[in-house]
C-alpha positions in Angstrom: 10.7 -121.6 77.7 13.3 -123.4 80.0 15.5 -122.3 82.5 19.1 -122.1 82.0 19.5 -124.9 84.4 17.1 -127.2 82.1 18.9 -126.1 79.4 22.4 -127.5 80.4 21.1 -130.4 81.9 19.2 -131.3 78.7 22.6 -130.7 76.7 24.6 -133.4 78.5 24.8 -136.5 77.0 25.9 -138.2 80.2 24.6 -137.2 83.6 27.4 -138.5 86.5 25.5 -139.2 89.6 25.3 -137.3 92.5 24.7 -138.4 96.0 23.0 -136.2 98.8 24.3 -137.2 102.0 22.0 -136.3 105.0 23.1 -136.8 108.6 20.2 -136.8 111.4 20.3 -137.1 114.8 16.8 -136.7 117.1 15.4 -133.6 114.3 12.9 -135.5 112.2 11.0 -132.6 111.6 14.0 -130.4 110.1 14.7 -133.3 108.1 12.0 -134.3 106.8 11.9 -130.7 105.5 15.0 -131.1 103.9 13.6 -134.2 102.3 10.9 -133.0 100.9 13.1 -130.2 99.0 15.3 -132.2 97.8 12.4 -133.5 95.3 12.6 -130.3 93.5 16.0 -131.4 91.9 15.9 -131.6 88.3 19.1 -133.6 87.6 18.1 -136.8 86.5 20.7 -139.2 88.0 20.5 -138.4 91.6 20.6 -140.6 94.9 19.9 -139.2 98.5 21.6 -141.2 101.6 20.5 -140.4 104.5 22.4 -141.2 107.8 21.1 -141.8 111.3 23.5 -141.1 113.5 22.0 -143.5 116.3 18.4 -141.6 116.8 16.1 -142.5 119.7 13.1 -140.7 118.9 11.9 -142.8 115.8 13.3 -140.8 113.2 14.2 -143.7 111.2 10.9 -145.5 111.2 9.5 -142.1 110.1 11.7 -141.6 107.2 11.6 -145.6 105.9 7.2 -145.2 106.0 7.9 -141.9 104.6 10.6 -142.1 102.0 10.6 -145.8 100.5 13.3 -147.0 98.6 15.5 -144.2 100.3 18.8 -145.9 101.2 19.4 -145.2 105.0 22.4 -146.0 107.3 21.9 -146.5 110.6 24.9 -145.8 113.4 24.4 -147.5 116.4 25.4 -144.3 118.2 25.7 -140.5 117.6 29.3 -140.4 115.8 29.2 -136.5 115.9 28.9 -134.5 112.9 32.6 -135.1 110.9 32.2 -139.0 111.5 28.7 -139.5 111.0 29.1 -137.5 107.4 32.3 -140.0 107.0 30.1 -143.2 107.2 28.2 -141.8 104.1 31.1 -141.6 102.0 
């Protein structure tokens, strides 16, 4: 038996992708907890973007060893929350 979910996506004939943007600033661990939900989604034409917003305690090394393929921006510096989300778009 599937889930309604299942059952509408398997009824759509075209799937419109979706991003996921993620904005991180120095909380790799919180992250990376995020992350790893995010592979529960069922929807089959998904990307996830994650944004560093100009991290200095290796966050971004961890997520490219741990997340391959994974597109990442990287700001230079912490643009705060509202600009940092911005660069994603």
């Amino acid at each position: 038996m599937t889930s309604t979910s299942e059952t509408c996506i398997e009824d759509n004939v075209s799937h419109s992708k979706v991003t996921t943007t993620i904005l991180n600033w120095n909380d790799k661990e919180d992250t990376i907890k995020c992350l790893e939900s995010l592979k529960h989604i069922i929807y089959p034409n998904y990307e996830i973007l994650l944004v560093d917003n100009g991290s200095t305690d290796e966050s971004v090394e961890c997520f490219k060893n741990g997340h391959p393929g994974m597109e990442i921006i990287e700001n230079g510096e912490n643009l705060g929350f509202a600009e940092g989300n911005n660069v994603g778009m």
